[in-house]
C-alpha positions in Angstrom: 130.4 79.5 36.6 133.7 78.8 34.5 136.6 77.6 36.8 138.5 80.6 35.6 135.7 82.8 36.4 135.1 81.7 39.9 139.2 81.7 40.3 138.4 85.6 39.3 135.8 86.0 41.7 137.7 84.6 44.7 140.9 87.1 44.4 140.4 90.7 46.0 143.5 92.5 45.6 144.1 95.4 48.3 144.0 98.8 46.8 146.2 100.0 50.5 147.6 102.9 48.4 146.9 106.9 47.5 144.3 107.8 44.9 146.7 108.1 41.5 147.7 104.8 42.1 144.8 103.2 43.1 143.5 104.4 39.7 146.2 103.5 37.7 146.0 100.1 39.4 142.4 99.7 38.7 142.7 100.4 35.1 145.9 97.4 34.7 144.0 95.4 36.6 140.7 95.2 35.1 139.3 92.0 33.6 142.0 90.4 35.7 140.3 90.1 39.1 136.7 90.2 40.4 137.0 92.5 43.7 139.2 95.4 45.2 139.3 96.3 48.5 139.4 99.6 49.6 140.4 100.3 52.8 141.2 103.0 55.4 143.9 104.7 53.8 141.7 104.9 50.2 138.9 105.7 51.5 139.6 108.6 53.7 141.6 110.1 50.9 139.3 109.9 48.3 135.4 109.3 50.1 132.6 107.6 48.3 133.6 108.9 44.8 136.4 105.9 45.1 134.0 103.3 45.4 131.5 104.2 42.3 134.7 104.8 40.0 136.2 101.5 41.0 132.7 99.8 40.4 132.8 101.8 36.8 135.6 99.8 35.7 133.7 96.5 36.5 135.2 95.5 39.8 133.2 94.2 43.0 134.3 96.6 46.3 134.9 95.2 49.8 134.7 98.5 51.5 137.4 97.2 54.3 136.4 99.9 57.2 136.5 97.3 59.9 133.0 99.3 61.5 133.6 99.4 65.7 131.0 101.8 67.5 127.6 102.3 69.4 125.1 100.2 67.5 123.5 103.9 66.1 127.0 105.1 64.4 127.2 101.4 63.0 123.5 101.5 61.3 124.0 104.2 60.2 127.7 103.7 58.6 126.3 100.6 57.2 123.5 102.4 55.5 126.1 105.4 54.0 128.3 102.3 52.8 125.9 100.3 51.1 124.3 103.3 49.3 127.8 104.1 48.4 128.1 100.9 46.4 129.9 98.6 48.4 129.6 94.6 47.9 131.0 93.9 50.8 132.2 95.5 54.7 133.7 94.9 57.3 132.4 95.1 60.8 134.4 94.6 63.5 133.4 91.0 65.6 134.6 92.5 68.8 131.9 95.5 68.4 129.3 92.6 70.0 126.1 91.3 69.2 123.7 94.5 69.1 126.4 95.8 66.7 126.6 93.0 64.2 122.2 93.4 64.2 122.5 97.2 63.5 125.3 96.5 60.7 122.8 94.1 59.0 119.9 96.6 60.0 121.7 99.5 57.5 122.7 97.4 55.1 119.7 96.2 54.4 117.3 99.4 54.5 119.0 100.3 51.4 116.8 99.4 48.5 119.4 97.8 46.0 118.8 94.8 43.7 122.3 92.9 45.2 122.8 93.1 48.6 126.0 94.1 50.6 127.7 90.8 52.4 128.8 92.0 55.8 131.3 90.3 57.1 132.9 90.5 61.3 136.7 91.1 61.6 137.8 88.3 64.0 141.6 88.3 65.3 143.7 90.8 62.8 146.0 88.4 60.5 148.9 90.7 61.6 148.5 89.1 65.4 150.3 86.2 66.3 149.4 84.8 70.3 151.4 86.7 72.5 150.2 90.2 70.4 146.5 88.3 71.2 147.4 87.8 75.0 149.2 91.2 75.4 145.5 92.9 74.3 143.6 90.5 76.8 142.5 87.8 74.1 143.9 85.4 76.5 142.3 82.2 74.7 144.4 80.6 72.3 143.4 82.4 68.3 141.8 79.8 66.9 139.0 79.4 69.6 138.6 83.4 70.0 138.1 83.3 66.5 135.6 80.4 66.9 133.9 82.3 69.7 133.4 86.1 67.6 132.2 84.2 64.5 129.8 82.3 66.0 128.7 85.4 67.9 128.5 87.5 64.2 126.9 85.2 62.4 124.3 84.4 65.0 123.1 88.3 64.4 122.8 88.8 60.9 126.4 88.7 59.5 126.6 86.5 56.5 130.7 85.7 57.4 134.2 86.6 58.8 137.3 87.9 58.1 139.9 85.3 59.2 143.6 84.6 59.1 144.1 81.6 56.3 144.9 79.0 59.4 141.6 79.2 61.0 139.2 78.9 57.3 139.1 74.9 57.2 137.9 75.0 61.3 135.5 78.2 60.3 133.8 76.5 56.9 133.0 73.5 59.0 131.6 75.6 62.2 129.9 78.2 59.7 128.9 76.2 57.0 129.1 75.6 53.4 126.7 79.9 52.7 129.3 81.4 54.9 131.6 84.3 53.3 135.0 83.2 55.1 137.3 86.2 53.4 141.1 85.6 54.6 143.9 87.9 53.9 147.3 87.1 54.8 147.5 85.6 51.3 151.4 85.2 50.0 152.0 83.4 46.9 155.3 81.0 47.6 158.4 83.3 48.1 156.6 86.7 48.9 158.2 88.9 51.3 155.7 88.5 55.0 155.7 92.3 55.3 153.2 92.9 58.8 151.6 89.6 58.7 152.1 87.1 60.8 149.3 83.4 60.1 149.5 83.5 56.1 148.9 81.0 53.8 149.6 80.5 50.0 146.6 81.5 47.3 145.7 78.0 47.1 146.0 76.6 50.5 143.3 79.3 51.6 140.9 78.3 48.9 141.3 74.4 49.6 141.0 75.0 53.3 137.7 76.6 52.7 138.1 80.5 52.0 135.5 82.1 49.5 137.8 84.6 49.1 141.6 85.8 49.5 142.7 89.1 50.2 146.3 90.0 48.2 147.8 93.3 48.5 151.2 94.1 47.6 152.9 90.9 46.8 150.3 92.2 43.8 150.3 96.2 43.7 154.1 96.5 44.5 155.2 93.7 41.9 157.3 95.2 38.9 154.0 93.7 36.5 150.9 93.6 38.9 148.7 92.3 35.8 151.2 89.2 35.9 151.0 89.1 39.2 147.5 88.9 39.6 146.9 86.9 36.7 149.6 84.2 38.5 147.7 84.0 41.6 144.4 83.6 39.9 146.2 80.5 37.9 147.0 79.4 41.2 143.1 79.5 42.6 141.8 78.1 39.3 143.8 74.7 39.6 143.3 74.8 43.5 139.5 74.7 42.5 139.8 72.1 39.4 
């Protein structure tokens, strides 16, 4: 695959917003990137119809639902998001062994020709150590992080989402075919907003990520083509 390509294919930009926008933004924005994420707040506006339209205009969807229930809701969910069209989704690593299984379970009773990447939410990138302690993650991030990967991809998850500071530690525990997705991406200069272990577009990728996760430093620039379009630059000479 081209460098530029691959630089495509490694930004997900974070569609956090209503429905009109999150279509106007998919139209700007096509050809640009490879993947949107649709999270929470899009999906439970819009339902299913979201993904498939998004998909129409060419994109890859991580369907960002961060999955956390009884093994049963999780299979099924799985199943429903997968058949929906999702690429990706996010389980949550806390939700335990028998979870992750049951995630991979749904995902993969749906006959498609690509298969759905689920990947296990590990310590939120808006958490910083005493948020961590105050919730009873009393080890320090980086080794709770170690600890629900490990756990994940040991029952059928093919990655994690992690913060930016933990993807060189992950890559080397997880190896070379794990999907290590971090958000918490800022490009040099851009506002922090809720997050709190971030990392610029290129550090991510050279400390191992497969993919970064950019939200409004690109949907709430004044040009969010330019925007984008910067921060793939800034992957493709990070991966030349």
């Amino acid at each position: 695959m081209p460098v530029n390509a691959d630089a495509r294919d490694r930004v997900i930009v974070a569609l956090d917003c209503s429905r009109s926008e999150a279509l106007r933004l998919g139209r700007e924005l096509a050809g640009t990137v490879g993947w949107v994420k649709v999270g929470m707040t899009l999906f439970y506006a819009c339902g299913p119809d979201i993904v498939d339209y998004l998909r129409g205009l060419g994109f890859k969807v991580f369907l960002d639902l961060k999955l956390f229930d009884i093994p049963h809701q999780v299979r099924g969910a799985a199943r429903s998001a997968v058949s929906c069209g999702a690429d990706m989704l996010s389980i949550h690593g806390l939700g335990g062994a028998d979870m992750a299984a049951a995630a991979r379970e749904g995902a993969s009773s749906v006959g498609r020709t690509s298969p759905c990447d689920i990947v296990a939410i590990t310590v939120l990138t808006s958490m910083d150590q005493a948020c961590a302690d105050s919730v009873g993650l009393t080890d320090p991030i980086d080794r709770e992080v170690a600890r629900l990967a490990s756990l994940a991809c040991a029952n059928g998850a093919d990655g994690i989402v992690c913060s930016p500071n933990e993807a060189s530690s992950m890559r080397a525990l997880l190896g070379p075919a794990a999907r290590i997705v971090c958000p918490g991406v800022r490009p040099a200069g851009s506002d922090l907003g809720d997050q709190s272990r971030v990392a610029t577009p290129a550090e991510a990728v050279a400390w191992g990520a497969s993919r970064i996760v950019v939200g409004r430093p690109i949907t709430g620039a004044d040009d969010p083509v330019a925007a984008a379009q910067a921060v793939v630059d800034e992957v493709a000479a990070a991966l030349d």
